[in-house]
C-alpha positions as CSV (number, residue, x, y, z in Angstrom):
1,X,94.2,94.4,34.8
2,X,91.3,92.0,33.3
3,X,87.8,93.3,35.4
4,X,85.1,90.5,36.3
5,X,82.5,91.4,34.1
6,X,79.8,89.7,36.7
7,X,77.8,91.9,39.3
8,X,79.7,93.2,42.4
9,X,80.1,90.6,45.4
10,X,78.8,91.5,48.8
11,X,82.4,90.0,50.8
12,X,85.5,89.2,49.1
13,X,87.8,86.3,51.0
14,X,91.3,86.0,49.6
15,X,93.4,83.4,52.1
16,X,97.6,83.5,51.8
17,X,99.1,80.0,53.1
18,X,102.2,81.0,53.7
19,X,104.3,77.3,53.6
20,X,105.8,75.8,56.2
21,X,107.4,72.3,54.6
22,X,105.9,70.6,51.7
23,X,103.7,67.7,53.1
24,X,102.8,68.9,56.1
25,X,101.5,72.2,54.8
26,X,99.6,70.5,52.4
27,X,98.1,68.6,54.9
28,X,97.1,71.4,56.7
29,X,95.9,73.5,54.1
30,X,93.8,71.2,52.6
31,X,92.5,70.3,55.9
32,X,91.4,74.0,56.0
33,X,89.9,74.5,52.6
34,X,88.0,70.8,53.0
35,X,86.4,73.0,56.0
36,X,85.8,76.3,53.7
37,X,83.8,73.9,50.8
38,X,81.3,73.1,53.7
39,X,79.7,76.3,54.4
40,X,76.9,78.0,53.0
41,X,77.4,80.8,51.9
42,X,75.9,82.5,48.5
43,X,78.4,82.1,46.2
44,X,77.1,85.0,43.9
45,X,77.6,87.5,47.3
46,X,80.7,85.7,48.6
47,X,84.1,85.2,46.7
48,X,86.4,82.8,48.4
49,X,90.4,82.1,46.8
50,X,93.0,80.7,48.3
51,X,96.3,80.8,47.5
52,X,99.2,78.4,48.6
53,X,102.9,79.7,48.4
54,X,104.7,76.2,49.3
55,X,108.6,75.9,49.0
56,X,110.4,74.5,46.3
57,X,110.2,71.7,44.8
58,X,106.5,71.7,45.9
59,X,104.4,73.6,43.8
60,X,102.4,76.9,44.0
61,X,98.6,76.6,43.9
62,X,95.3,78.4,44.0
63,X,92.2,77.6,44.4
64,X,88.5,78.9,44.3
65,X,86.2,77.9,47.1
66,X,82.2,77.8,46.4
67,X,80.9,76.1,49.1
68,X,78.0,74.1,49.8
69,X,79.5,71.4,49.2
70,X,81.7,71.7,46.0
71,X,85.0,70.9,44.9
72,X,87.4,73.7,45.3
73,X,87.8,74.9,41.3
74,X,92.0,75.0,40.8
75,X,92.9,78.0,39.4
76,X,96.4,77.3,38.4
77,X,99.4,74.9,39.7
78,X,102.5,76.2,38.8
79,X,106.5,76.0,40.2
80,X,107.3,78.6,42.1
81,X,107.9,81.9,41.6
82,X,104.2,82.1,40.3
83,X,103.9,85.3,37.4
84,X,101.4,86.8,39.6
85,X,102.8,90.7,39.5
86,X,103.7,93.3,42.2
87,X,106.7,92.9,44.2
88,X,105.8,89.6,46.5
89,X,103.3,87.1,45.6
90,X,100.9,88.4,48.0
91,X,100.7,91.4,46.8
92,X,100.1,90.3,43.6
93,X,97.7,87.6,44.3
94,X,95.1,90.1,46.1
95,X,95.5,92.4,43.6
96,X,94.7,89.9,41.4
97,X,91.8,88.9,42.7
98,X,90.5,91.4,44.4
99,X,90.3,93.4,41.0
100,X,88.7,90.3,39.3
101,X,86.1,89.6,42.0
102,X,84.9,93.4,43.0
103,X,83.2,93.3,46.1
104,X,82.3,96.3,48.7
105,X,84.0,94.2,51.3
106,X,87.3,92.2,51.3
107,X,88.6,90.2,54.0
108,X,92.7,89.4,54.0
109,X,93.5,86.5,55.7
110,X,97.5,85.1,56.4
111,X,97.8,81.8,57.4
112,X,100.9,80.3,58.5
113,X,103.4,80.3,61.4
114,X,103.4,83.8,63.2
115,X,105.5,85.1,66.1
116,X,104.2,88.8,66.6
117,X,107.1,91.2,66.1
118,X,110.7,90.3,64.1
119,X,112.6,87.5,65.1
120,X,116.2,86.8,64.7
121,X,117.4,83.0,64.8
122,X,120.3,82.8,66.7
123,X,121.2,79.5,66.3
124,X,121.5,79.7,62.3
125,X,122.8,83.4,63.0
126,X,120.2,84.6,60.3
127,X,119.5,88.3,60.3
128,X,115.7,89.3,61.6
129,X,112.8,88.0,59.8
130,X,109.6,87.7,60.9
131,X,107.5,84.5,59.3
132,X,104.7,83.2,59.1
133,X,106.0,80.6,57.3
134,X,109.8,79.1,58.0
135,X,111.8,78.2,55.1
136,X,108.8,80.2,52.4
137,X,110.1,82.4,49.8
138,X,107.0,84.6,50.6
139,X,108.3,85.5,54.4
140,X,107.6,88.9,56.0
141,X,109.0,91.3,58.0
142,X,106.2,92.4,60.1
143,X,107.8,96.1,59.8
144,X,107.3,95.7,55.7
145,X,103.7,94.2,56.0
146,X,102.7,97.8,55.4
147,X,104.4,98.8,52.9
148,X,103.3,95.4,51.4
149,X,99.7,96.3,51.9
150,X,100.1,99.5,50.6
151,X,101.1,98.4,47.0
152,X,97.8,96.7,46.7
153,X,96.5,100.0,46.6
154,X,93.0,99.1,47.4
155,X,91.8,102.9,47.5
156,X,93.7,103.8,44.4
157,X,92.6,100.6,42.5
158,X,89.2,99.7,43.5
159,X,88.3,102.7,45.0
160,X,87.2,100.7,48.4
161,X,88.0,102.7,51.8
162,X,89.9,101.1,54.5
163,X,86.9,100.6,56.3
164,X,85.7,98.1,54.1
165,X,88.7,96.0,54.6
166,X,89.3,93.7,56.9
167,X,92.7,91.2,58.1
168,X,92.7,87.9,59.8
169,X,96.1,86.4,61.1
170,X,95.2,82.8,60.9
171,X,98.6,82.7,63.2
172,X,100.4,83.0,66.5
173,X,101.1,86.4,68.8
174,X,100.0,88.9,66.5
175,X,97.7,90.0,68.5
176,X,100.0,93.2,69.3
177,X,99.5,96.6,69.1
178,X,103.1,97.5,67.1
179,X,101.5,94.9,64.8
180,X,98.4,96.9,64.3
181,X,99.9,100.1,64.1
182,X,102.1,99.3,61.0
183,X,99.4,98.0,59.0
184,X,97.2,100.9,60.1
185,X,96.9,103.0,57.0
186,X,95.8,100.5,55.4
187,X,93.0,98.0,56.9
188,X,90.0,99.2,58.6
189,X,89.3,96.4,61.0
190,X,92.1,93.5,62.0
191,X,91.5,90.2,64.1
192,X,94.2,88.1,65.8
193,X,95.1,85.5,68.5
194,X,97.4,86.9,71.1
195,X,98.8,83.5,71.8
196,X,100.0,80.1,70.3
197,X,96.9,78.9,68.4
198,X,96.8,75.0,67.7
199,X,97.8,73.7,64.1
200,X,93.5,73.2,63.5
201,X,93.6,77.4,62.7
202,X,90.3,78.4,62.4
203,X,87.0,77.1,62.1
204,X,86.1,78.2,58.8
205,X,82.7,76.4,58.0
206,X,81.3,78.8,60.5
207,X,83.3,81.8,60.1
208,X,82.2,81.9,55.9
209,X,78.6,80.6,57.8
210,X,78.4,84.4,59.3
211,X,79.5,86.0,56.2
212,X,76.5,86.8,54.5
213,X,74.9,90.0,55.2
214,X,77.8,90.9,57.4
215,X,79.2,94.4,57.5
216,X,82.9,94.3,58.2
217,X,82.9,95.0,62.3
218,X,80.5,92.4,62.8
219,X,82.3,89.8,60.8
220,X,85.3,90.9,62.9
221,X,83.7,90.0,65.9
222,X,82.0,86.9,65.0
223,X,85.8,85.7,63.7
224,X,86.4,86.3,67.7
225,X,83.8,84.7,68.7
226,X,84.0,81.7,66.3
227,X,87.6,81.0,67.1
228,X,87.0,81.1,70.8
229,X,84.3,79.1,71.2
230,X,85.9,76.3,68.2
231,X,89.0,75.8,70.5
232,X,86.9,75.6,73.8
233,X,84.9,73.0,72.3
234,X,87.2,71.3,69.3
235,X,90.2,71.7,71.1
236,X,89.4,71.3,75.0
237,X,92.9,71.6,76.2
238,X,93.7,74.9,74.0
239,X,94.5,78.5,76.0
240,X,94.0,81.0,73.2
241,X,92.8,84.5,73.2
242,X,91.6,87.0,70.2
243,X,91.1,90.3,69.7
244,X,89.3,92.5,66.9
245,X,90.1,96.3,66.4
246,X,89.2,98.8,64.6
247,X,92.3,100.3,63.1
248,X,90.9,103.8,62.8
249,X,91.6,104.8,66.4
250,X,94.8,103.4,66.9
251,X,96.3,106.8,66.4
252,X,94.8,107.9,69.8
253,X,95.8,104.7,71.8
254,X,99.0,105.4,70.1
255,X,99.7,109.0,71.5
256,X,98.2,107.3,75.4
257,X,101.3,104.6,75.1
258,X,103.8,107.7,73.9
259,X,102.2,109.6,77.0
260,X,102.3,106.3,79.4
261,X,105.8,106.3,78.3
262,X,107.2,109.4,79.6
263,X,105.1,109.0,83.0
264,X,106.7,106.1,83.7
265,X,110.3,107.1,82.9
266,X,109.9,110.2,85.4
267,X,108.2,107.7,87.8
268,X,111.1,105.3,87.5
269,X,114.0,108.5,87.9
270,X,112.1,109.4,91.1
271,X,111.5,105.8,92.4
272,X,113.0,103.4,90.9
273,X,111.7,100.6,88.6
274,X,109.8,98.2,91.4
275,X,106.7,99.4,90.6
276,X,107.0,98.8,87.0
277,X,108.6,95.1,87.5
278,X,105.7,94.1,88.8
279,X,103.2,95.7,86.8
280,X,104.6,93.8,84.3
281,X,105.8,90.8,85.6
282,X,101.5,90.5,86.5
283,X,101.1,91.5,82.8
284,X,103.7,89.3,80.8
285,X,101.5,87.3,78.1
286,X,100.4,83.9,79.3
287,X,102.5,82.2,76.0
288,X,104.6,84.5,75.6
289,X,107.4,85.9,78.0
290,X,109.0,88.6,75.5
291,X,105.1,90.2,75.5
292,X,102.7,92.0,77.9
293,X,99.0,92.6,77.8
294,X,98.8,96.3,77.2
295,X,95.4,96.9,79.4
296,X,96.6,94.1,81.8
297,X,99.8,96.3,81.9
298,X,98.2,99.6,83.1
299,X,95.5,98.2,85.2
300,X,98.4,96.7,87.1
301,X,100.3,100.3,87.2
302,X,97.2,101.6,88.2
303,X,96.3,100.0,91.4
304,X,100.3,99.9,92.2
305,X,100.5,103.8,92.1
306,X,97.2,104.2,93.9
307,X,98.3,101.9,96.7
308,X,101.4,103.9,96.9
309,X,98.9,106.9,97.3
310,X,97.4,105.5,100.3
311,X,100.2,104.5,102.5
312,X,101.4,106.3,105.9
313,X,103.5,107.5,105.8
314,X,102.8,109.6,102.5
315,X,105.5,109.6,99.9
316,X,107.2,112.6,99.4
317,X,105.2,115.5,97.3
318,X,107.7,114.8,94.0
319,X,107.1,111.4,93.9
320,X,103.0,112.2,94.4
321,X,103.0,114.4,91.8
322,X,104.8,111.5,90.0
323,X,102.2,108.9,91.2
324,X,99.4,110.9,90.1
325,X,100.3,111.4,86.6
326,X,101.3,107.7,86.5
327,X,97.6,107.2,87.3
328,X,96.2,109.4,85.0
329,X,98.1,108.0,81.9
330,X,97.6,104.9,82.9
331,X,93.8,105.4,83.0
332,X,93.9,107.0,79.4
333,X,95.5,104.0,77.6
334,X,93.1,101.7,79.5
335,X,90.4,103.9,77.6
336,X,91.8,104.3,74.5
337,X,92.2,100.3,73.8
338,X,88.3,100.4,75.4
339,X,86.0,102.2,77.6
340,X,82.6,101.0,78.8
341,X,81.2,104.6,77.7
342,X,82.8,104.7,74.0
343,X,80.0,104.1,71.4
344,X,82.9,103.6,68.7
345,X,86.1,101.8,70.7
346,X,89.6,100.5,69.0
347,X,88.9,97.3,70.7
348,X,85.4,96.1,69.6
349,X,85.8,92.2,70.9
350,X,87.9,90.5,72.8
351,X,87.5,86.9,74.2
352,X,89.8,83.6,76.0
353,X,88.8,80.1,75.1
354,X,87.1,78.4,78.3
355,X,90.5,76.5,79.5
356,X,92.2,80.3,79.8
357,X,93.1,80.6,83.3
358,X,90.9,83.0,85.3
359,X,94.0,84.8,86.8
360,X,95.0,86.1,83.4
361,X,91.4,87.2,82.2
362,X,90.0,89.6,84.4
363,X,92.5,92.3,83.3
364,X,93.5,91.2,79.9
365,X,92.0,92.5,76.6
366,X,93.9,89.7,74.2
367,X,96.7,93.1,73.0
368,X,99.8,92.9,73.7
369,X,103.0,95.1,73.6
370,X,106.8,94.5,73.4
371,X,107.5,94.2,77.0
372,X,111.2,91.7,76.8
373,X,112.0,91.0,80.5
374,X,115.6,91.5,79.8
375,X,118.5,92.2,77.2
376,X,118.5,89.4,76.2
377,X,115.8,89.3,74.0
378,X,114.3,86.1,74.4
379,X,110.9,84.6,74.4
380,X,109.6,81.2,75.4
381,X,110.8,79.9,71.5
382,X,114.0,78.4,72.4
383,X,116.8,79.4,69.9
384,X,115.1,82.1,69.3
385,X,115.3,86.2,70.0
386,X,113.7,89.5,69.3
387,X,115.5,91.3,66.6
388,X,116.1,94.3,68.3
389,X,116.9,96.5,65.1
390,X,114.0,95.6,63.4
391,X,111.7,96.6,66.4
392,X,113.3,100.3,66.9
393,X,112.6,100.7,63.2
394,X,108.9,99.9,63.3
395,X,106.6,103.0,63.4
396,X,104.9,102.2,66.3
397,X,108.7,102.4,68.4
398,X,109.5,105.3,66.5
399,X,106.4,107.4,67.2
400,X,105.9,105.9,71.1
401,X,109.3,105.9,72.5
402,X,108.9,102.6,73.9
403,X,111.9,101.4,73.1
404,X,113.7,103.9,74.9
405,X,111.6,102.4,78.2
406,X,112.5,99.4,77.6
407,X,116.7,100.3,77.2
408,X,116.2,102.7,80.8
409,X,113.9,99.0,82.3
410,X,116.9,96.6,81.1
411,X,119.8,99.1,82.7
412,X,118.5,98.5,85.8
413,X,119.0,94.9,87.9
414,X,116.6,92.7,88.7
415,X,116.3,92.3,92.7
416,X,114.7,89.9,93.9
């Protein structure tokens, strides 16, 4: 690989448009990088590329941003499938450019159409695949986004740690902890909306604004903060929430959900599912029916079993013994995702655009986890339906459990 010769960068931006349909992802992108040429930022400290995977005929193009003002340099414009090397062209693209512009920090962003988890169309019958583009040759399944990751090899390559390395989902409901967990290995820090976010995407003027001088947790949180406060204002009648975390301690919220896991299954053999229902109907993600807010989730559970506590007459002394470790597990995923006492938390930001409503705020932390209220799969995208395989296969199911919650949850019918 061909090294920059040039001093070391301070940040790193590479930005992966993902297409959606020729013209109107033009549209859009442009619109986006128009916003990037306006910031400020040094462009000796801060590299900026974007690259644009549209779908045939259209053509493939990249670009390099140097704010203040300039045109955006074009690096090429070629039919797809671009030579870039590696197995996708995202990989290939940031290793690319992350080699030729060495910085100590990078931040990844993936810009397109996002639904959290897999997806399966059923109307077109297609088998599970999760997009954040529909119809581009450079689609993902979230549950190989970390194997993708992995082959940029950042550690072996550049020799930057994971805590140097930072990515955005310009895109909708990935905000979700299976999300984070398969990409954990290999990013430090992640940021994400946990619900539809308008077709404006981010506000990048200010975000590349903060960049300079930025260490990678603060950038994070100023990405939460940017995006909150740009729909509020730009975008009045937008409901959106974001979250930034700090991959490093999912592995301990991760062993609290396997632990949360088996509580309630016990819970739910010795008295049924009711309580659970309605922790989670109070939970289920304001956008998003197939989804839960994970801390919304358990402070629910929580003030359910402990009311269950209180009552006369007493509940009998299995189900107490039930209720109390249903309390207690609930109370440690509450403080793994982030506790008021924690100097170093997994959830470093969170935040809901001013038109949020209240009733959804006061318990929600802008995470989510798989949570389907039935069998059937579906979410509020008509047409479409989680792909159920894919999910059991991501290492966040595998290592929880959940999905075995959620088989024991649909067995049961809903009374009303």
């Amino acid at each position: 690989m061909a090294v920059q010769t040039a001093s070391k960068a301070k940040w790193t931006v590479l930005v992966y448009m993902a297409a959606d349909t020729g013209e109107s992802f033009y549209g859009r992108a442009m619109e986006d990088i128009t916003e990037m040429t306006a910031a400020e930022f040094d462009p000796s400290q801060t590299k900026v590329v974007v690259y644009a995977a549209a779908p045939p005929p259209w053509v493939t193009k990249c670009w390099e941003v140097k704010g203040r003002g300039k045109a955006p340099e074009l690096l090429f414009a070629e039919p797809q499938p671009h030579p870039l090397h590696g197995n996708t062209n995202f990989v290939g693209f940031v290793e690319k450019y992350a080699n030729e512009y060495r910085a100590d920090y990078y931040l990844l962003v993936l810009w397109g159409h996002g639904e959290g988890i897999d997806w399966q169309q059923k109307v077109l019958g297609k088998t599970g695949v999760k997009r954040f583009g529909q119809g581009s040759q450079s689609a993902f399944e979230i549950g190989e986004l970390g194997n993708v990751l992995s082959n940029v090899e950042f550690q072996k390559y550049l020799k930057v740690p994971i805590e140097n390395i930072v990515v955005g989902f310009d895109a909708c409901l990935m905000g979700m902890v299976e999300v984070y967990y398969q990409i954990k290995d290999h990013v430090g820090w992640v940021v994400a909306a946990n619900d539809e976010i308008p077709d404006t995407g981010w506000p990048y003027t200010k975000i590349l604004n903060k960049i300079n001088g930025s260490k990678p947790a603060d950038l994070a949180t100023e990405i939460v903060n940017e995006c909150t406060d740009w729909y509020s204002q730009k975008a009045n009648e937008s409901d959106v929430s974001f979250s930034a975390c700090d991959l490093t301690k999912i592995d301990a919220l991760k062993s609290a959900v396997a632990g949360l896991r088996e509580s309630l299954e016990k819970h739910a053999a010795i008295s049924g599912l009711q309580a659970i229902r309605q922790a989670r109907d109070f939970a289920e993600d304001y956008r998003e029916r197939a989804y839960v807010d994970l801390n919304a989730f358990c402070a629910a559970l929580q003030r359910i079993a402990i009311d269950r506590l209180k009552k006369e007459p007493q509940p009998p002394p299995q189900e107490q013994a039930a209720l109390q470790k249903l309390v207690k597990a609930a109370q440690l995923v509450l403080d793994k995702i982030a506790h008021d006492s924690d100097p170093d938390p997994f959830l470093i930001a969170w935040r809901f655009s001013d038109e949020y409503p209240q009733k959804y705020t006061k318990d929600s932390r802008a995470v989510s986890i798989c949570f389907p209220e039935s069998e059937d799969l579906e979410g509020s995208i008509p047409g479409l339906q989680i792909n159920w395989g894919s999910y059991e296969e991501l290492k966040f199911s595998e290592d929880t459990g959940w999905p075995n919650l959620m088989r024991k949850f649909w067995a049961e019918p809903r009374v009303e």
